[in-house]
N, C-alpha and C positions, 0 to 999 in steps of 0.2 A: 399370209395368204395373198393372192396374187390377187389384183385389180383387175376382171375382165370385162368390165362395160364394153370395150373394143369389140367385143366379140358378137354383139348385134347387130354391127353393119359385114358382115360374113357375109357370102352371096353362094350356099352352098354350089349352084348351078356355074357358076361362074370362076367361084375362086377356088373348088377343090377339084381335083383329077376325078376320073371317071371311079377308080377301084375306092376311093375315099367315102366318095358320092352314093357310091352300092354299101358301104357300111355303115353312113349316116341312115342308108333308110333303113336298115337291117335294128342298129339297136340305141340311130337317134346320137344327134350332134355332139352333146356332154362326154356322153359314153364312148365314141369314136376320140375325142380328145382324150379325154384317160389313159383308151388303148396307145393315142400314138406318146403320150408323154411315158408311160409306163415304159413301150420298147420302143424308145427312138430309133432310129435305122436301123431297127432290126427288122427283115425281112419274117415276115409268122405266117408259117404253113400250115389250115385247117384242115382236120383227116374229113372224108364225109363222114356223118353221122351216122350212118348206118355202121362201118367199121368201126369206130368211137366207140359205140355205144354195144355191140354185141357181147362181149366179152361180161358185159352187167346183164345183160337180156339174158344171157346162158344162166348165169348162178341165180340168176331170180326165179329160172325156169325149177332149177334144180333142186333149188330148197322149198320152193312153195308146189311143186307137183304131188297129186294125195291119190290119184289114181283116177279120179273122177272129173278131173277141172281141166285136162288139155286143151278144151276148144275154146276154153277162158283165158288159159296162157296164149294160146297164138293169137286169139282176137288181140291182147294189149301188147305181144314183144311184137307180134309182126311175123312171125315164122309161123310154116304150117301147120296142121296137127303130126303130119308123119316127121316135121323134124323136133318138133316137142316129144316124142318117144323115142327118136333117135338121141336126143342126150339124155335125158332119162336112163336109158340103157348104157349109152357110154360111161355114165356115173358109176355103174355098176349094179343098179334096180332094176331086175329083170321081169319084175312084178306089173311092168307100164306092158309090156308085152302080153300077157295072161288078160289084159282087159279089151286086145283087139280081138282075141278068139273065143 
């Protein structure tokens, strides 16, 4: 294991680049070294979070929908009530339909 006493005279302000500096405060100095040891020069492309993350917000929609919880799914994925019955219906549940009318 590596000796890093060194590592507390760091001066993030001073010694690391700007994009370093915005992931030190994101998830914190340690954790930013990990990252650059883990992929050294390699350039890492984060998706937004919102595209990351839809493709789970859909199936979670899709297996936990009972006919009565819609405005519970969209308060926590984030999507409408009318696009919680739009997959719903893409699934093939035409049942999410029958409780708008």
């Amino acid at each position: 294991m590596n000796n890093m006493d060194w590592l507390a005279e760091l001066d993030p302000e001073t010694d690391l680049t700007e994009h370093y500096r915005e992931v030190v405060a994101v998830i914190g100095l340690e954790n930013t070294i990990k990252l650059a040891e883990a992929f050294p020069s390699i350039p890492i492309y984060l998706k937004n979070p919102h595209k990351l993350l839809t493709p789970v917000k859909i199936r979670y929609v899709r297996k936990h929908f009972n006919q009565h919880n819609h405005r519970k799914l969209a308060r926590v994925t984030g999507f409408s009530e009318r696009y919680i019955y739009k997959l719903v219906e893409e699934k093939g549940d035409g049942s999410a339909q029958q409780t708008l009318f």
